[in-house]
C-alpha positions as CSV (number, residue, x, y, z in Angstrom):
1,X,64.8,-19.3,27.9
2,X,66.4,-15.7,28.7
3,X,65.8,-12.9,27.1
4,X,67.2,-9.2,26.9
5,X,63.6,-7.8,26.5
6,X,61.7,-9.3,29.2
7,X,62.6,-12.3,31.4
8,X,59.3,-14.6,31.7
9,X,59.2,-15.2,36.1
10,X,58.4,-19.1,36.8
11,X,58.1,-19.9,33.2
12,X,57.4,-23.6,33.6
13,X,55.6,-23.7,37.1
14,X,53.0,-21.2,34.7
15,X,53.3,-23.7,32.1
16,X,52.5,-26.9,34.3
17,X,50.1,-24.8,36.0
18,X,48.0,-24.3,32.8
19,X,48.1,-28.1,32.1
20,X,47.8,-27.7,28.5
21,X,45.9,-29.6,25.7
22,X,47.7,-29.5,22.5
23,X,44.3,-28.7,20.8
24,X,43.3,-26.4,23.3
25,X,42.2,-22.5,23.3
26,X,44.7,-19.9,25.5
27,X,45.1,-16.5,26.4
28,X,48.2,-14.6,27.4
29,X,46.8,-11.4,28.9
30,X,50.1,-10.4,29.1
31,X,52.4,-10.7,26.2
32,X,55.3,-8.6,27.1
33,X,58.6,-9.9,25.5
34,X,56.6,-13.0,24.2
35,X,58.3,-15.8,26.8
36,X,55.4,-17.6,28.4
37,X,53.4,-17.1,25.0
38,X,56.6,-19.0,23.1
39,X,56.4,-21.7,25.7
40,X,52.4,-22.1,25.5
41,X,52.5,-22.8,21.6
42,X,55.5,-25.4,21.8
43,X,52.6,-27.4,23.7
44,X,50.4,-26.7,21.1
45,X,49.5,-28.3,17.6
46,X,46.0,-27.5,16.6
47,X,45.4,-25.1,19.3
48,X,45.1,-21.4,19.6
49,X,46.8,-18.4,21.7
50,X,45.3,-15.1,21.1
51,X,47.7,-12.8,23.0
52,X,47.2,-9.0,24.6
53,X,49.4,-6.1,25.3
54,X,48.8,-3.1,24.9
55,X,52.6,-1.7,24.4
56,X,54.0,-1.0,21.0
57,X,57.3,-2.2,21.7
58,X,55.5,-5.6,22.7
59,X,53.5,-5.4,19.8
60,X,56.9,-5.5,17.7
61,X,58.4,-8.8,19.3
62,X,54.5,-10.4,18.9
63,X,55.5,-9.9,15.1
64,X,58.3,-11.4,15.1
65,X,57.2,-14.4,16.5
66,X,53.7,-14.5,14.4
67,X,56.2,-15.0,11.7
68,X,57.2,-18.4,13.5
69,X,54.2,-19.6,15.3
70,X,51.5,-19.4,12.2
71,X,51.6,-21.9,9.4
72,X,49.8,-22.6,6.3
73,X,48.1,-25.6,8.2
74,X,47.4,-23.7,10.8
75,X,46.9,-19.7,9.8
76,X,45.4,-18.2,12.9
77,X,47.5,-20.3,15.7
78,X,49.0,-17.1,17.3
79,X,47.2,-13.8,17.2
80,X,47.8,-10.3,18.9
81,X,45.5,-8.2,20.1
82,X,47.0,-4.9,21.3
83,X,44.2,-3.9,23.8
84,X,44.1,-3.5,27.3
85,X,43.1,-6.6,29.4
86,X,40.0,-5.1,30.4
87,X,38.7,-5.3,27.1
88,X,39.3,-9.6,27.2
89,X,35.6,-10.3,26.0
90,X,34.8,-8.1,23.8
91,X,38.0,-8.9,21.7
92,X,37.2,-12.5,22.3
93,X,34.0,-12.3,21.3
94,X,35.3,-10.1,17.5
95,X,37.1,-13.5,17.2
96,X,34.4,-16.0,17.6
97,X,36.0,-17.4,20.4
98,X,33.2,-19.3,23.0
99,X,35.2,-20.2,25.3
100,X,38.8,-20.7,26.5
101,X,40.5,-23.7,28.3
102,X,43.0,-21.6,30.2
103,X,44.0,-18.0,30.9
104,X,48.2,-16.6,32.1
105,X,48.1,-12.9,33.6
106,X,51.7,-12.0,34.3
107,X,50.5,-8.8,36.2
108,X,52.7,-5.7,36.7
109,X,55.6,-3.9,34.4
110,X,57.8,-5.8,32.1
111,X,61.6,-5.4,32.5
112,X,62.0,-3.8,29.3
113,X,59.4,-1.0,30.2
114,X,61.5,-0.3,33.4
115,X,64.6,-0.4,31.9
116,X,64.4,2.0,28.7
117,X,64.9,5.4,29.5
118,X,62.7,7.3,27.8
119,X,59.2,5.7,29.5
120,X,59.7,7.3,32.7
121,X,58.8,4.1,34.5
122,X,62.0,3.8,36.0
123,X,63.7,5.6,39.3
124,X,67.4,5.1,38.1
125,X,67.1,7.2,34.5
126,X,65.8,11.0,34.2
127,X,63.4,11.5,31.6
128,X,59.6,12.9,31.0
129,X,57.5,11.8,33.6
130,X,55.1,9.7,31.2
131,X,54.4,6.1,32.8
132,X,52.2,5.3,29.8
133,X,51.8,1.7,28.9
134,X,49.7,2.1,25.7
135,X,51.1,5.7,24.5
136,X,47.9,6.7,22.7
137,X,46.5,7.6,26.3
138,X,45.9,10.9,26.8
139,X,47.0,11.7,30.5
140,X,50.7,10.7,31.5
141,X,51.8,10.9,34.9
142,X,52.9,14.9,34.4
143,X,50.0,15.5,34.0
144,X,48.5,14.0,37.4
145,X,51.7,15.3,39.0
146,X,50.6,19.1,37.5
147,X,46.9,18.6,37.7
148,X,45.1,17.0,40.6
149,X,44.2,18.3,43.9
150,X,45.7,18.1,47.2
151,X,42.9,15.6,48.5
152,X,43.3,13.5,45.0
153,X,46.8,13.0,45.0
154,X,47.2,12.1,49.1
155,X,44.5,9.5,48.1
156,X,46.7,8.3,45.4
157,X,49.9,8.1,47.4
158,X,48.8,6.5,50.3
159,X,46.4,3.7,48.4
160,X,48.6,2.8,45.2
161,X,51.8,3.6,46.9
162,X,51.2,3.0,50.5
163,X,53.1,6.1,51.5
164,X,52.7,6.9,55.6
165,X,53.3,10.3,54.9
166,X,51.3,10.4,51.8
167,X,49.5,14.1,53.1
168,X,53.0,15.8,53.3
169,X,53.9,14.3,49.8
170,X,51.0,15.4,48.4
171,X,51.2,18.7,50.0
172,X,55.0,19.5,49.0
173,X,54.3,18.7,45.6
174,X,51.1,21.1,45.6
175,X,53.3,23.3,46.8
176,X,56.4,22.7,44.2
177,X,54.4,23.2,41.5
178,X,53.4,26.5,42.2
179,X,56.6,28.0,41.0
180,X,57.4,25.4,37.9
181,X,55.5,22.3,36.5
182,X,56.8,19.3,37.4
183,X,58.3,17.4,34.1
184,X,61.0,15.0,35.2
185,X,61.6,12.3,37.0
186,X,64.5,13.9,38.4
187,X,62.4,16.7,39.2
188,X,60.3,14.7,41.2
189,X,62.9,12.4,43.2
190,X,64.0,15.9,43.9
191,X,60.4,16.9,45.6
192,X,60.5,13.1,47.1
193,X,64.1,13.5,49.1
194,X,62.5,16.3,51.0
195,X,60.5,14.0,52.7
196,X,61.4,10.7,52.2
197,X,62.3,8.4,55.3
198,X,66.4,8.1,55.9
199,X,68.2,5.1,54.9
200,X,64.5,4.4,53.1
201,X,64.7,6.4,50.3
202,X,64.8,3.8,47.4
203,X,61.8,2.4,48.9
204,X,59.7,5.7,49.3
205,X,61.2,6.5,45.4
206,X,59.5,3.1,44.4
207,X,56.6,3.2,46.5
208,X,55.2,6.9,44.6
209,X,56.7,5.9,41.4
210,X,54.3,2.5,42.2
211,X,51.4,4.7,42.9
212,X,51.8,7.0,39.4
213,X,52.1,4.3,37.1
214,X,48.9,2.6,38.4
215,X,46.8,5.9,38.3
216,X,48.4,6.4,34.9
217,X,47.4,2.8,33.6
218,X,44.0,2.2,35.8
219,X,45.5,-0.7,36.7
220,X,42.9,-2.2,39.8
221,X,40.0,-0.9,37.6
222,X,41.7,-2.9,34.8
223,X,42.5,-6.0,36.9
224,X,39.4,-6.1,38.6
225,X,37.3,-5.6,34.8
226,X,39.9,-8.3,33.6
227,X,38.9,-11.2,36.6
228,X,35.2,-10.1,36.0
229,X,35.6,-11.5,32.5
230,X,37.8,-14.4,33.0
231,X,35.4,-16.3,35.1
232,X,32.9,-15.6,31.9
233,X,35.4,-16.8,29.0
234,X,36.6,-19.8,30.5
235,X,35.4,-23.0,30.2
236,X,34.5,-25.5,33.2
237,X,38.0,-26.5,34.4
238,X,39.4,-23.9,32.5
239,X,42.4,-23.0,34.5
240,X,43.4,-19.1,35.7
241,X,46.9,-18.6,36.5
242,X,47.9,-15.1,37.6
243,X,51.0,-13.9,39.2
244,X,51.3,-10.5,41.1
245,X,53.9,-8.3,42.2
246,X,52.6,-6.4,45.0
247,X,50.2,-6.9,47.8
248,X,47.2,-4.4,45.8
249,X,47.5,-6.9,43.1
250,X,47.3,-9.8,44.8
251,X,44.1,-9.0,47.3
252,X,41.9,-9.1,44.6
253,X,43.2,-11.9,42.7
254,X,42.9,-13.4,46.1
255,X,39.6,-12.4,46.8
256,X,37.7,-13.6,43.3
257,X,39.5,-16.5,43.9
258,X,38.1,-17.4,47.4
259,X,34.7,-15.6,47.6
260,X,33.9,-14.7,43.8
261,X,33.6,-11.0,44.3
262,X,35.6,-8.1,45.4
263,X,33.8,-6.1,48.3
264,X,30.7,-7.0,50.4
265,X,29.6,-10.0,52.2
266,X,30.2,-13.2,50.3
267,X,26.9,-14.9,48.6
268,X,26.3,-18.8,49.9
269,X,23.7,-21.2,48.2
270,X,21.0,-23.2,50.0
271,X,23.7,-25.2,51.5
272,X,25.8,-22.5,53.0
273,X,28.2,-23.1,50.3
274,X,30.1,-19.8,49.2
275,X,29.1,-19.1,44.9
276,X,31.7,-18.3,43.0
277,X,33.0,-18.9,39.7
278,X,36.7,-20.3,40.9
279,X,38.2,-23.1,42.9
280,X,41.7,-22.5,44.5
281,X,44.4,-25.3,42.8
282,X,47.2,-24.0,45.3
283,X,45.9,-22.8,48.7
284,X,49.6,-20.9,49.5
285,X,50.5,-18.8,46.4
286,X,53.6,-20.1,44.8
287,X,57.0,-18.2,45.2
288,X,59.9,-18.3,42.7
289,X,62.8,-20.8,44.1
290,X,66.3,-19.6,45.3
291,X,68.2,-20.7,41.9
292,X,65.8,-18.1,39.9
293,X,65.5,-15.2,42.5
294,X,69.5,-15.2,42.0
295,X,68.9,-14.9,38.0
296,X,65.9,-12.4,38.0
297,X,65.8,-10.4,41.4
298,X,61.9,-9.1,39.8
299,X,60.7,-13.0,40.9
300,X,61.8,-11.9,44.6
301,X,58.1,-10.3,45.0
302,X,55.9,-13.0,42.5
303,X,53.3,-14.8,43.8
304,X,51.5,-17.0,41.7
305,X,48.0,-18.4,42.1
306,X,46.2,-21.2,39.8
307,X,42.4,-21.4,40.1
308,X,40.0,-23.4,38.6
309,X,36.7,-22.5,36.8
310,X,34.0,-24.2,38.4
């Protein structure tokens, strides 16, 4: 099922993965253009999704297919929750929800955020550096750009973006600043070929447009507070299935996965066994096949991983 606003990677390897009861409880964490959501609720009958994104535009198409998924029978089948991830439980809990069978996290950027103008996500259009995924947030990415400190903003490039040369970047743009605020993307590709590697410079663009977006959004913080919660709301044998983008998504998917915890020495029982809240289903991540990679190039770089709760 294709779509214009947001092509759903691996749609029915997430699908399988979730092995879905018809009268079951789900959460998309990621609603986006509403794919993998549509495809959960064809296996449904008296089962629930309850849905977040915390995008306008996403919360547009959710309507739309509200208007499809909820019956008279069955009033509450499909509900939206326009939140940020982070806040899974507490939502949960506003809804009298215990517990669910199975949670999808389709981590990273939808197509349709990169690929409309205006956002600023994208390298390829100019427009206000804003990077915003919920637009009611205060700071955009002109404003970190404009704002932080040398130290703060070489930090930032070379963790969220992996930059080599993150101390220059962060130094020319200190100094770039100085005569006019930085507003654009264009104005800030601009400050990026000064520096950026030749023959690499799509690939540094991406890399420090990477970086911004995840300040902008508290994206780790996010994903980490998310995971946190998951191994709470889910019930034994519930089934997490999660696919990243980028290797500082995946580490600690990875590592609540296979120790339970993010940092630190991992905690063992009497036995020597390792507590934690998951069990891995697929030791290799899963990788989008040939066929789809062709269709989408954005699957190129998915990994998905399907844990169990224990």
């Amino acid at each position: 099922m294709e779509s214009t606003y947001h092509n759903p990677v691996m749609l029915s390897e997430c699908i399988e993965a979730l092995d879905i009861k018809e009268n079951g409880i789900y959460v998309d964490l990621t609603f986006g253009g509403g794919g993998h959501s549509r495809a959960i609720l064809e296996k449904l009958t008296t089962g629930k999704l309850y849905v977040f994104d915390q995008d306008s535009d996403a919360q547009e198409q959710a309507q739309k297919l509200a208007q499809e998924a909820n019956t008279l029978e069955n009033p509450s089948r499909f509900v939206f929750i326009k939140a940020n991830f982070r806040y899974l439980e507490k939502y949960l809990r506003m809804y009298k929800v215990e517990g669910v069978d199975g949670i999808l996290a389709d981590l990273g950027i939808s197509s349709h955020q990169i690929d409309e103008p205006t956002r600023g996500f994208s390298t390829r259009f100019d427009a206000d550096l804003d990077m915003r995924m919920d637009t009611s947030m205060p700071q955009t990415a002109k404003d970190i750009l404009n704002e932080y400190g040398e130290v703060e903003l070489h930090k930032l490039f070379g963790i969220y973006g992996e930059i080599k040369n993150a101390k220059t970047l962060a130094k020319t743009i200190v100094a770039a600043r100085i005569n006019k605020t930085i507003e654009t993307t264009t104005e800030f590709k601009t400050i990026l070929e000064r520096i950026a590697p030749k023959r690499q410079e799509f690939k540094y663009y991406a890399q420090a447009f990477q970086a911004l977006r995840i300040e902008v959004n508290q994206e780790m913080e996010s994903l980490e507070d998310m995971l946190l919660q998951c191994a709470e709301v889910l019930k034994t044998d519930g089934r997490l299935v999660a696919m990243s983008y980028h290797s500082l998504e995946d580490r600690p998917l990875k590592k609540m996965i296979q120790m339970g915890k993010f940092h630190g020495e991992v905690e063992k029982d009497f036995y020597g066994n390792i507590i934690k809240p998951f069990e891995a289903i697929n030791r290799k991540p899963i990788t989008a096949s040939k066929e789809e990679i062709e269709k989408n190039p954005r699957a190129r770089s998915a990994k998905l991983r399907i844990a169990k709760k224990l």
